[in-house]
C-alpha positions as CSV (number, residue, x, y, z in Angstrom):
1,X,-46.7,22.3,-8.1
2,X,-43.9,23.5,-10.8
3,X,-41.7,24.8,-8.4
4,X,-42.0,21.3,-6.1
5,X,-41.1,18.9,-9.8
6,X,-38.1,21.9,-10.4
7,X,-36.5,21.0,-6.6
8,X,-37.4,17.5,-6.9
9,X,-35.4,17.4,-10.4
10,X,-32.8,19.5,-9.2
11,X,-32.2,17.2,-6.3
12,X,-32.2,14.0,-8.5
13,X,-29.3,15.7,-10.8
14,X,-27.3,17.0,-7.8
15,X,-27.4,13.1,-6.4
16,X,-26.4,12.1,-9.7
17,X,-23.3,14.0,-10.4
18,X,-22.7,13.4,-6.5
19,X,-22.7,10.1,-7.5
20,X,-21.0,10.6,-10.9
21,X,-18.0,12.1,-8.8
22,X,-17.8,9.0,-6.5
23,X,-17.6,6.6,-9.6
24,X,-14.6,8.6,-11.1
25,X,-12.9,9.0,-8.0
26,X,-13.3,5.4,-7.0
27,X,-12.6,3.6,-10.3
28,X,-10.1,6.3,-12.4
29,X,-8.4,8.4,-9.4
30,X,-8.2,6.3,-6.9
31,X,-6.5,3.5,-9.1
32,X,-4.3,5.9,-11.1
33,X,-2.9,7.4,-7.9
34,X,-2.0,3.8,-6.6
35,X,-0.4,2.4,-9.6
36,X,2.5,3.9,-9.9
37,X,3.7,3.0,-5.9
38,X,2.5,-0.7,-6.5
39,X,4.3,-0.9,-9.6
40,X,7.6,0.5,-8.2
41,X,6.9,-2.1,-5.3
42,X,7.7,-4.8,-8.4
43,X,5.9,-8.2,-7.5
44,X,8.7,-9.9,-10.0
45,X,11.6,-8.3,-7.2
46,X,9.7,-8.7,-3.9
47,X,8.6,-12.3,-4.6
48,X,11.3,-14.0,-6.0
49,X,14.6,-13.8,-4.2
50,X,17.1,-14.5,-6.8
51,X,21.0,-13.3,-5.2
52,X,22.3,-16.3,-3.5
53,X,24.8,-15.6,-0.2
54,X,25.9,-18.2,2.7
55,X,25.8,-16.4,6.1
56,X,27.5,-18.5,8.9
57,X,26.2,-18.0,12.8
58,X,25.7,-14.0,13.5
59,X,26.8,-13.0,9.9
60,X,24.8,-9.9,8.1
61,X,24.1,-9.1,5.1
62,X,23.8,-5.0,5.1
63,X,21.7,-3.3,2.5
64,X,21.8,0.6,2.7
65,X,23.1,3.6,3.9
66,X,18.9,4.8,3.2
67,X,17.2,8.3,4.3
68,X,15.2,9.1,7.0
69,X,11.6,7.8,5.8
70,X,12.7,6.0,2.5
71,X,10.7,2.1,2.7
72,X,13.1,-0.5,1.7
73,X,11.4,-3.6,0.7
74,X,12.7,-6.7,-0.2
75,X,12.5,-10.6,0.3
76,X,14.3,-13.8,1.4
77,X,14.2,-17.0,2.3
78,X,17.1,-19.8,3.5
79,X,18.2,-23.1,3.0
80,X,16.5,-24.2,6.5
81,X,13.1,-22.2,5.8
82,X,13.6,-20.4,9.0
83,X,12.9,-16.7,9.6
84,X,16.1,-14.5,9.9
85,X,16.8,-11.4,11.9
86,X,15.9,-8.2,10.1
87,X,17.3,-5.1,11.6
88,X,17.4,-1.4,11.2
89,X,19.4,1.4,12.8
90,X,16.6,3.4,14.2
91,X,13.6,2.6,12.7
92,X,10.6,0.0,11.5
93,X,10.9,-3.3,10.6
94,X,8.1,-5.8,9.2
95,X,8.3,-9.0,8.3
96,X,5.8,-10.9,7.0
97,X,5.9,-15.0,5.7
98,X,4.0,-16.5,2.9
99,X,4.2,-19.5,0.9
100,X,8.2,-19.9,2.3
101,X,9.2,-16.3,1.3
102,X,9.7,-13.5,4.0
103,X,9.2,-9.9,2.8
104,X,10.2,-7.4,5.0
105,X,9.8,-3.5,5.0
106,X,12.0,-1.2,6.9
107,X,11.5,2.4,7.4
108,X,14.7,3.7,8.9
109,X,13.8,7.3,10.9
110,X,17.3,7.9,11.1
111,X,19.6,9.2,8.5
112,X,21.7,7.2,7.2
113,X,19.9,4.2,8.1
114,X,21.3,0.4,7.4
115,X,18.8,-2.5,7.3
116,X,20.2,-6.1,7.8
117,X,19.7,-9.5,7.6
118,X,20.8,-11.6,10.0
119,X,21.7,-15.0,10.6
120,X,20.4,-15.5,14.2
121,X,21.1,-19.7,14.1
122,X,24.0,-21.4,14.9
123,X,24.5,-23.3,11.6
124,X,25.5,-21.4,8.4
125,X,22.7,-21.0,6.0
126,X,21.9,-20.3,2.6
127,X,20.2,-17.1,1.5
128,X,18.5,-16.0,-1.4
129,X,17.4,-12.3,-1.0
130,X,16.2,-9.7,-3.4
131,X,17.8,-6.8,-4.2
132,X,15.9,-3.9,-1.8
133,X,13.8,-1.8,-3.4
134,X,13.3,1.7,-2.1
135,X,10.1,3.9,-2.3
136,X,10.4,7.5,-1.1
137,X,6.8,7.5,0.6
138,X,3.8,5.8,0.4
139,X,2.1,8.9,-0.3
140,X,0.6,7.7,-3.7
141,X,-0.6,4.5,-2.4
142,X,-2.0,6.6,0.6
143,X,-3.6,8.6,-2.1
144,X,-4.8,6.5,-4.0
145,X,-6.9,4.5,-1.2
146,X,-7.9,7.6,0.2
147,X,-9.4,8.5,-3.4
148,X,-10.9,4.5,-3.2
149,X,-12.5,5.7,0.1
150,X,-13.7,9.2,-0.7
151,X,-15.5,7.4,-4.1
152,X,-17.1,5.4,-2.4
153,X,-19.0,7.8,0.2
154,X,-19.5,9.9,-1.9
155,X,-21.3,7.3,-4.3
156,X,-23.4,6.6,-0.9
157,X,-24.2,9.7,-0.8
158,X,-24.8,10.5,-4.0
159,X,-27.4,7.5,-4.2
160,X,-29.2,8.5,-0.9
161,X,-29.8,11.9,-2.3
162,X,-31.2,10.5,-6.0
163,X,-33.8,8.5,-3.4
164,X,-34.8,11.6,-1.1
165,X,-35.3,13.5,-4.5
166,X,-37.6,10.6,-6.0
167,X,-39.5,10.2,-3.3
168,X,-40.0,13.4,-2.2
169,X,-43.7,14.3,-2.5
170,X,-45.1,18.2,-2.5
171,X,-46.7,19.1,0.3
172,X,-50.2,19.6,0.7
């Protein structure tokens, strides 16, 4: 009967520092691996386009040379609230709308890689754009929502095995 209370006991702690682990991980590392990406992101740069330029019909504005794999993100938005070209030379481009404001994110895969915004309408516009700003991976973000992930199975985990060892009865 000892030796049945020992395992049970033993199985309740090891589901508690399981679940222990998955608590740090999802609310310290997680988070603390993040941070430091969103910050360099800067919500103040990507959301409020503050350089002014007029492009007439076909006109660029180039932001670059950037390396292979850098993310350049930055937004814009025009005096007609229409969505302008973004290109890169070899590469990814995103571009997403909200609230009047496009952000885009470019990932050029070749080296030097230009992106460019482009006035694909026939009358000249006004543009306000953000100064890109450039990330070298997303690795931390990556990280940290992998750590987000991994905290949270493992508090699952960590809970099922307090259960099995509380209800576990000796046998008879």
């Amino acid at each position: 009967m000892y030796a049945c209370d020992s395992m049970r006991r033993n199985i309740v702690i090891a589901g508690a520092v399981i679940l222990a682990i998955g608590v740090i991980l999802f609310l310290v590392v997680g988070p603390i691996l993040a941070v430091p990406t969103l910050n360099k992101i800067g919500q103040e740069n990507i959301t409020h386009p503050s350089t002014l330029a007029t492009l007439s019909q076909g006109q660029a504005l180039n932001f670059g040379p950037y390396k292979t794999g850098q993310v350049v993100l930055f937004s814009f938005n025009d005096s007609a609230n229409v969505p302008l070209s973004v290109t890169v030379d070899s590469g990814e481009v995103q571009v997403r709308e909200t609230n009047g404001i496009y952000v885009a994110v470019a990932i050029p895969t070749g080296s030097p890689g230009e992106v460019h915004l482009i006035n694909n309408y026939t009358q000249p516009l006004t543009v306000y754009y953000s100064q890109p700003t450039t990330l070298n991976s997303l690795s931390g973000l990556l990280g940290g929502v992998l750590g987000v992930l991994l905290g949270i199975v493992l508090i699952i985990v960590g809970v099922i095995v307090i259960v099995i060892g509380l209800i576990l009865r000796p046998k008879t």
